[in-house]
C-alpha positions in Angstrom: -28.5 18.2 23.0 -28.4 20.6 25.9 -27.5 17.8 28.6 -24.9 16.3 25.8 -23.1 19.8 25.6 -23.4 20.3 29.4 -21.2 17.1 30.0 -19.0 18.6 27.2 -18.1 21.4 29.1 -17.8 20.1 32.5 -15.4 17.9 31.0 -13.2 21.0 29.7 -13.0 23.8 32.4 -10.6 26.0 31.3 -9.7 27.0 34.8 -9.6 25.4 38.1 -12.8 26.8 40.0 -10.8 27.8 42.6 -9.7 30.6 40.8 -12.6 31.9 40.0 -15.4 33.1 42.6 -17.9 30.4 43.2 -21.6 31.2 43.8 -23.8 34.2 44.1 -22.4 35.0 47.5 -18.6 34.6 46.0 -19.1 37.0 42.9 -20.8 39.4 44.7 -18.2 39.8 47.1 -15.6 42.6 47.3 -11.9 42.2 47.2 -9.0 44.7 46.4 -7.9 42.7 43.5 -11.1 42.8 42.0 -11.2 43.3 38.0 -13.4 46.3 37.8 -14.9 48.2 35.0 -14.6 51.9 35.2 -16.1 53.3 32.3 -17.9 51.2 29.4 -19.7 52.8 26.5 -20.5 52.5 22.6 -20.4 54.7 19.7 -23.9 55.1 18.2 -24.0 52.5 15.3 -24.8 52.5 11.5 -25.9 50.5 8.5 -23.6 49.0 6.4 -22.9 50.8 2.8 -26.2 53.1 3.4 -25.2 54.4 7.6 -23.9 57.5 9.1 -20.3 55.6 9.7 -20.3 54.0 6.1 -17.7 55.6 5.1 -15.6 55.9 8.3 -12.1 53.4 8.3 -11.9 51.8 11.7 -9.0 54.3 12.9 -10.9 57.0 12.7 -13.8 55.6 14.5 -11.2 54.8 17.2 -9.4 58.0 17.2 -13.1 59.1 17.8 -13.3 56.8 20.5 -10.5 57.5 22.1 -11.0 61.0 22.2 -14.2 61.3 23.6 -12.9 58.4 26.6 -10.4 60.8 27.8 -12.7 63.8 27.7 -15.4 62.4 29.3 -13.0 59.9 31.9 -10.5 62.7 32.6 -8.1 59.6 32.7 -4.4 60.3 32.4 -3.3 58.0 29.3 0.1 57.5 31.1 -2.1 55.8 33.5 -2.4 52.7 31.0 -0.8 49.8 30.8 -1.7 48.0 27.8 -5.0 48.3 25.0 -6.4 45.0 23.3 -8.5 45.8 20.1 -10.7 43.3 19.0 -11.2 43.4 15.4 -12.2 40.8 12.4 -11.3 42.5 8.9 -9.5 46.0 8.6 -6.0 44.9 6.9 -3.0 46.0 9.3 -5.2 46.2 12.5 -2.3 46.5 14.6 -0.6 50.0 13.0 -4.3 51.4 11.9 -4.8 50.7 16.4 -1.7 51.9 17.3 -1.8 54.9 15.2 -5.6 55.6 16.4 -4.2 55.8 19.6 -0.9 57.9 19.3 -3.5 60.3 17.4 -5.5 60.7 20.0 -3.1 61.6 22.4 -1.9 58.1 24.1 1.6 58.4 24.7 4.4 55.8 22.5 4.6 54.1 25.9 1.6 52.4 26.0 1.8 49.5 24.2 -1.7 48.1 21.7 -2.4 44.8 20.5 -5.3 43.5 18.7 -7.3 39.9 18.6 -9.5 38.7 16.4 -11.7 35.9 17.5 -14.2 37.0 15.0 -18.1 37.6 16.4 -16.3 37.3 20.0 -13.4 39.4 19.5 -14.9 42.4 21.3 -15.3 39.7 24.5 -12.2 38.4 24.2 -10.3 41.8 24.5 -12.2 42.6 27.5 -10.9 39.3 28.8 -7.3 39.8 27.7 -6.9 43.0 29.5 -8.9 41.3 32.3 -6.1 38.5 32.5 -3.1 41.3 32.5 -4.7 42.9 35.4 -5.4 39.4 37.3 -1.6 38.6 36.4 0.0 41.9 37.9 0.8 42.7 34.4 -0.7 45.8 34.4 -3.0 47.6 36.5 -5.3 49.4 34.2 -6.0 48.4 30.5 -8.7 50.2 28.2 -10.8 47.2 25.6 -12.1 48.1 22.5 -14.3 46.6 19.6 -14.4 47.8 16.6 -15.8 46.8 13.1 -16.4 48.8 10.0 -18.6 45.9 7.9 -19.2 48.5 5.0 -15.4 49.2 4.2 -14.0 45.5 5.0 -16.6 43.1 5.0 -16.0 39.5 4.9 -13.1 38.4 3.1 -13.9 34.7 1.5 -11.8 31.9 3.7 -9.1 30.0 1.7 -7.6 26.7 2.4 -5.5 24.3 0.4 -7.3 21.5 -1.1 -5.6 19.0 1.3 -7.0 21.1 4.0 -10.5 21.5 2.8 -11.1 17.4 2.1 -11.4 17.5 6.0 -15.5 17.7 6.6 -14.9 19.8 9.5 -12.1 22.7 8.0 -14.4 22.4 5.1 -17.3 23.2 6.7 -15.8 26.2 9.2 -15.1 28.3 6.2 -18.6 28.2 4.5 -20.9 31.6 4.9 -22.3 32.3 8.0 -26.0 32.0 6.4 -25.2 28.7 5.3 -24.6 27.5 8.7 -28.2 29.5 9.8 -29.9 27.3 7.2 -28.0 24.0 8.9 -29.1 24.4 12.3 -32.8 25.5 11.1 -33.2 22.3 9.1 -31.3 19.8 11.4 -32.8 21.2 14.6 -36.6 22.1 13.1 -36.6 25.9 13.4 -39.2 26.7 11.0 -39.7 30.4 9.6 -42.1 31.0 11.8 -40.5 30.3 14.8 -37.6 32.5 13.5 -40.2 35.7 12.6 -41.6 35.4 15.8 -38.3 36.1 17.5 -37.1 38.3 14.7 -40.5 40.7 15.8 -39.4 40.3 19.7 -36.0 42.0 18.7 -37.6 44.7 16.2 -40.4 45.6 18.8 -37.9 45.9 21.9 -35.4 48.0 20.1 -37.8 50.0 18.3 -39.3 51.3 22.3 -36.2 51.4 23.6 -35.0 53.5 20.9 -37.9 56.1 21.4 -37.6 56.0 25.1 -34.1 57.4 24.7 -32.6 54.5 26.6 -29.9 53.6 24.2 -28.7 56.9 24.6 -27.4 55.9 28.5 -24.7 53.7 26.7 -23.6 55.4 23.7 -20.8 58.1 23.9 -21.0 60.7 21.2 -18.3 60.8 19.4 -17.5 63.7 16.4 -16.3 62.3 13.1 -15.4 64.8 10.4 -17.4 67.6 12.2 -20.6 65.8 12.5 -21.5 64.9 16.1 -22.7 61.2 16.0 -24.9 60.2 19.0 -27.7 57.8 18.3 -28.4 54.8 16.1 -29.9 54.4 12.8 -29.9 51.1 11.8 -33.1 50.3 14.1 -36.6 49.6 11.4 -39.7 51.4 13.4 -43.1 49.4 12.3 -41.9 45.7 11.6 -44.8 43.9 12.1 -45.5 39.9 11.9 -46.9 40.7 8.2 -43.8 42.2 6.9 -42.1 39.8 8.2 -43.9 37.2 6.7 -43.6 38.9 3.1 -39.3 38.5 2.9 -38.2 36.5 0.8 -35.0 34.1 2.0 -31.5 35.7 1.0 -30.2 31.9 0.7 -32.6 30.2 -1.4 -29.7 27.7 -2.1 -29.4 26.0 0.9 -31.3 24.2 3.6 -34.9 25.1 4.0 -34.3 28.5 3.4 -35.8 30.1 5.8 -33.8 33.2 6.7 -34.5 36.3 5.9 -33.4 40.4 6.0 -35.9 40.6 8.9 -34.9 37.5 10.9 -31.0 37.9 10.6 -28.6 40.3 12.2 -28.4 43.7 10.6 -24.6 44.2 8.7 -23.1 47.5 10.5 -20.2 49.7 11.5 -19.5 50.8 15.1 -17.0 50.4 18.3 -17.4 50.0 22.0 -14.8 50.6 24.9 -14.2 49.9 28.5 -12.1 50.9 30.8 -10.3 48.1 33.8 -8.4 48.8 36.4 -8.3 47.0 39.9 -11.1 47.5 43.3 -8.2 48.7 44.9 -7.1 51.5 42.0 -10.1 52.5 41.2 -11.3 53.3 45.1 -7.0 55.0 45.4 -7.9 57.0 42.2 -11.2 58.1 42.6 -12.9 55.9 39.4 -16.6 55.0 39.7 -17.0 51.5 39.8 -19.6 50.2 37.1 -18.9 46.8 37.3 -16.8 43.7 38.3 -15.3 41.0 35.6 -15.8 37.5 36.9 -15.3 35.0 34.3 -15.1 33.9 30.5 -15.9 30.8 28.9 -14.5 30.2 25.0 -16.2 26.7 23.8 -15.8 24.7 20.5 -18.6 23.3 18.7 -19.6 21.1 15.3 -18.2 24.1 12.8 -21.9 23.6 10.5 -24.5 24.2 13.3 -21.9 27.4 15.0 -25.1 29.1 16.1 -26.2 26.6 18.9 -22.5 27.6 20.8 -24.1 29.6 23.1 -25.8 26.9 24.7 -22.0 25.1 25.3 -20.4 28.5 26.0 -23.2 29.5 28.8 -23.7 26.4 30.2 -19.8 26.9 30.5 -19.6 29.8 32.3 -22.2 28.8 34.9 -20.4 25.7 35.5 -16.7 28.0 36.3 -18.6 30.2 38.5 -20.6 27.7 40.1 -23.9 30.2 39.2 -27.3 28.7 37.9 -29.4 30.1 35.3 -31.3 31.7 38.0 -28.4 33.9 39.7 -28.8 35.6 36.4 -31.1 38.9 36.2 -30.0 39.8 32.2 -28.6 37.8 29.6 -27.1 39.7 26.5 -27.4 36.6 23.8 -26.3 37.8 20.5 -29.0 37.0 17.1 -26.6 36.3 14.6 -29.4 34.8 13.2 -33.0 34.0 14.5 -32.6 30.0 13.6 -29.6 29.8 16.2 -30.9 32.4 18.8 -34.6 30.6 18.8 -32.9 27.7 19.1 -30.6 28.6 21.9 -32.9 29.8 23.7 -35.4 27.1 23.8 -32.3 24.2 24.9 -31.6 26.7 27.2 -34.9 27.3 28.7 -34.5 31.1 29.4 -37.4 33.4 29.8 -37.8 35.9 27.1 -38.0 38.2 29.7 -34.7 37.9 31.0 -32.8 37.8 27.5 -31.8 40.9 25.6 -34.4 43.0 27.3 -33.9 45.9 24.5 -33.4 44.2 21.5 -30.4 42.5 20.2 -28.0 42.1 16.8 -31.3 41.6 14.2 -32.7 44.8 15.3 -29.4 46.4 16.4 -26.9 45.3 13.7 -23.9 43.3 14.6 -20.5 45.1 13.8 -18.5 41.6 14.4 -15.8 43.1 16.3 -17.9 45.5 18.2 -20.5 43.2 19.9 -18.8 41.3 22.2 -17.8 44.4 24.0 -21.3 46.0 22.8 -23.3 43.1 24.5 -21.4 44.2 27.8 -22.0 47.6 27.3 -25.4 47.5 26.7 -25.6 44.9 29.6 -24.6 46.6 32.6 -26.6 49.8 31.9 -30.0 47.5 31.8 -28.8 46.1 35.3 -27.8 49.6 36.3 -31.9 50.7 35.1 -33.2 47.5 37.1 -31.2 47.9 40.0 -29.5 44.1 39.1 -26.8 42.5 39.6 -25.4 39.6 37.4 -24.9 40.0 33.8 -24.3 36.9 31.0 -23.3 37.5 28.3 -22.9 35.5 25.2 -22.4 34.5 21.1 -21.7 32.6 19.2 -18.5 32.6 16.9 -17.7 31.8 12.9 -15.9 28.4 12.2 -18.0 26.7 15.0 -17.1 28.3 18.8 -18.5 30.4 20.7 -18.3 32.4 23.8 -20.1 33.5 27.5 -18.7 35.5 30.2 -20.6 36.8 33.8 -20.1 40.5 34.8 -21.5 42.1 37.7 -23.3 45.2 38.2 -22.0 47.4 40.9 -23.5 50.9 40.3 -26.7 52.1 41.3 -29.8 53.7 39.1 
């Protein structure tokens, strides 16, 4: 499967490599035109229907946002050029943005824009602000992902009946468990396999969590006088025997074999960031956290979506002309433990290198938030390592999924 997907994507470039830095030495060089990242950070983040945000709209958590960036970057709004706001469900995400914005006190001449490209839509914003920069477009743009799952959760798809006789459209509009319970009985991923990964993600969060290093990433942010600063959708004491004891929340369908404990959590949150160019940022003054190199978007078989991430990194790799070894963290979101055991193992990653904290089925996965989360959360484990090259990836409803490389440039 892996070498079959790896010709795939050789195949379909989306850029010429000569646009893009080649190698370790190339990425790691400086240049003035350099995309940087100035400032990235996340809102803590909550359970769906029972967490601190469950009742919080996705404006509000933006306005929040917002706020609390300009506070804490001193940034001039007038300064921006342009916002992208990734986003999957809120109806009107484009005024309930724009307003978020003018709220916070963004002047009406910076224009918004929002993208949904589902579990990647986070990513892809980063990378549409990244393009306006590389274009001369603009020379500083502000990303954001945002989801609130408890107050707009998945809407069901619907097609017309001579769309849906098509296999394919039929099968990218099914639920997302179904397509867990597809890759687990096509490609062998037996429960225990999936519990054993399941208790990686539960154990790393749940020590990172009491070690206080989440707090490095997340920016408080002060919603309807209540200061919110650390997450509470992390389970302390999941254990191979609990585990073992769920019973599957799809007993319909495949082998059913996932679980509460083995599938990413349902939450609310938002992340930002903050681009600019090398030269700006040095004129200006801006710390330099980081520098965007590349994303890959890939299409895959829409019933077995989760194994995208082995297209979409084996993608990414191929643009930048990197190896699996130039990599020192990979940020490899668990929609569900099926896909992510399974990615992982075609991959043939260490464990050690992949999602060092925890990921989504300890974490929770806000759809539009993680994308942007993964990247947040990646550049402050390089920044504790003293690392360099981030890769970060997902995979995407209605069978895609995405990967993009981002290196570290600030120190511990």
């Amino acid at each position: 499967m892996l070498t079959r997907l790896a010709r795939h994507s050789a195949r379909h470039l989306s850029r010429s490599v000569s646009t893009v830095p080649q190698g370790l030495h190339g990425i790691l060089e400086k240049r003035p035109d350099d995309v940087v990242i100035t400032f990235a950070k996340r809102s803590a983040m909550g359970r769906a229907k029972k967490g601190q945000l469950k009742d919080v709209p996705v404006d509000e958590m933006m306005h929040a946002l917002f706020k609390a960036t300009l506070e804490r970057t001193e940034l001039d709004p007038k300064q921006i050029g342009d916002i992208c706001v990734g986003t999957c469900h809120p109806p009107s995400p484009l005024y309930v943005s724009r307003a978020a914005a003018l709220a916070a006190g963004i002047p009406e001449t910076v224009p918004i824009s929002t993208v949904n490209r589902l579990c990647s839509s986070g990513l892809q914003a980063v990378r549409s602000i990244a393009q306006a920069i590389e274009s001369g477009e603009i020379s500083l743009g502000v990303a954001v992902g945002v989801e609130s799952m408890s107050l707009n959760p998945r809407p069901t798809p619907e097609v017309v009946e001579a769309v849906d006789k098509h296999p394919q459209a039929h099968d990218c509009t099914q639920p997302m468990g179904w397509t867990s319970e597809m890759v687990a009985e096509t490609y062998k991923v037996d429960r225990a396999t999936q519990d054993k990964y399941a208790l990686i993600s539960h154990s790393r969060a749940e020590k990172a969590s009491k070690a206080g290093i989440f707090a490095e990433e997340i920016l408080p942010i002060e919603v309807r006088g209540q200061v919110i600063s650390a997450d509470d959708t992390i389970r302390p004491g999941v254990s191979a025997e609990s585990l073992s004891s769920l019973k599957p929340v799809f007993p319909d369908w495949g082998a059913a074999h996932t679980t509460a404990g083995n599938a990413s959590g349902v939450g609310d949150g938002a992340a930002i960031a903050v681009l600019t160019t090398r030269k700006n940022a040095e004129e200006e003054g801006m710390e330099i956290l980081g520098k965007w190199v590349a994303a890959s978007f890939v299409g895959v078989e829409p019933r077995y979506m989760g194994i995208s991430p082995i297209a979409a990194i084996t993608k990414v790799l191929a643009d930048t002309g990197l190896s699996k070894e130039d990599i020192d963290v990979f940020e490899i979101n668990e929609a569900f433990a099926s896909q992510f055991a399974y990615c992982v193992e075609q991959l043939g990653i260490s464990m050690d290198k992949i999602n060092p904290n925890g990921g989504a089925i300890a974490l929770t996965h806000p759809l539009g938030m993680t994308g942007l989360r993964q990247i947040v959360t990646g550049l402050a484990e390089l920044r504790r390592q003293d690392k360099k090259v981030l890769c970060t990836s997902m995979c995407v409803g209605s069978g895609m999924g995405g990967a993009a490389i981002i290196v570290n440039e600030a120190r511990p």
